[in-house]
C-alpha positions as CSV (number, residue, x, y, z in Angstrom):
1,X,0.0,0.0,0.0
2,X,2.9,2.7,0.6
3,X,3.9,1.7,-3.0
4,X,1.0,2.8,-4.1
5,X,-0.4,-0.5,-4.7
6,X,-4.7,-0.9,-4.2
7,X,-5.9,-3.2,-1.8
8,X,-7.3,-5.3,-5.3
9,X,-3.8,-5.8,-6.6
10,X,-2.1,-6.6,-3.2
11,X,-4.8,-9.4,-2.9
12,X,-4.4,-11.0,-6.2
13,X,-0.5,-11.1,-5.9
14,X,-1.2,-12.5,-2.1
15,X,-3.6,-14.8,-3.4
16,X,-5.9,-14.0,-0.3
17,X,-9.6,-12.3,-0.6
18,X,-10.2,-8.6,-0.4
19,X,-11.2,-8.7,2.9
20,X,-8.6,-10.5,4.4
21,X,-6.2,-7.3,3.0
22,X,-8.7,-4.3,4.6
23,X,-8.7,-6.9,7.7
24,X,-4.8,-6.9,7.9
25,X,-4.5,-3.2,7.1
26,X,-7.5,-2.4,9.4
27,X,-5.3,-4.0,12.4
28,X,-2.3,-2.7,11.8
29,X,-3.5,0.7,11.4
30,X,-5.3,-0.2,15.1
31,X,-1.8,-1.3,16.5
32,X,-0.3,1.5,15.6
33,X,-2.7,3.9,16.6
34,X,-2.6,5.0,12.5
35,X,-6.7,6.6,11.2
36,X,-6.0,7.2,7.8
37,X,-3.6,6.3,5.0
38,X,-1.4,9.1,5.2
39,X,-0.5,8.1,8.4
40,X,0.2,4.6,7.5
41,X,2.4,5.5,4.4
42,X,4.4,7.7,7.1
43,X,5.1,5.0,9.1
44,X,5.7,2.2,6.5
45,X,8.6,4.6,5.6
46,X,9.9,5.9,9.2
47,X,10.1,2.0,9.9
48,X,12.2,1.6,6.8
49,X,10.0,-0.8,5.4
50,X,9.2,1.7,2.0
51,X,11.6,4.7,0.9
52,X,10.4,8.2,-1.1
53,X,11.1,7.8,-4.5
């Protein structure tokens, strides 16, 4: 998602359902205390786990 990939396209590569991605992202955005997708996108890169292009 902090690729800029759609929830769609991360499923079919995962080969899981739609659902099962919002479910994941829907969690971690709980853990971290993340409410939007800005703020998830921030933190997939402060974690190092995505760079700016």
């Amino acid at each position: 998602m902090a690729e800029g990939h759609s929830s769609k396209y991360i499923a079919s590569e995962l080969n899981v359902s739609l659902k099962t991605v919002e479910a994941h992202r829907s969690s971690i955005m709980n853990r971290l205390g993340i409410h939007d997708l800005a703020g998830l996108i921030k933190a997939a890169i402060s974690l190092g786990l995505t760079e700016l292009d």
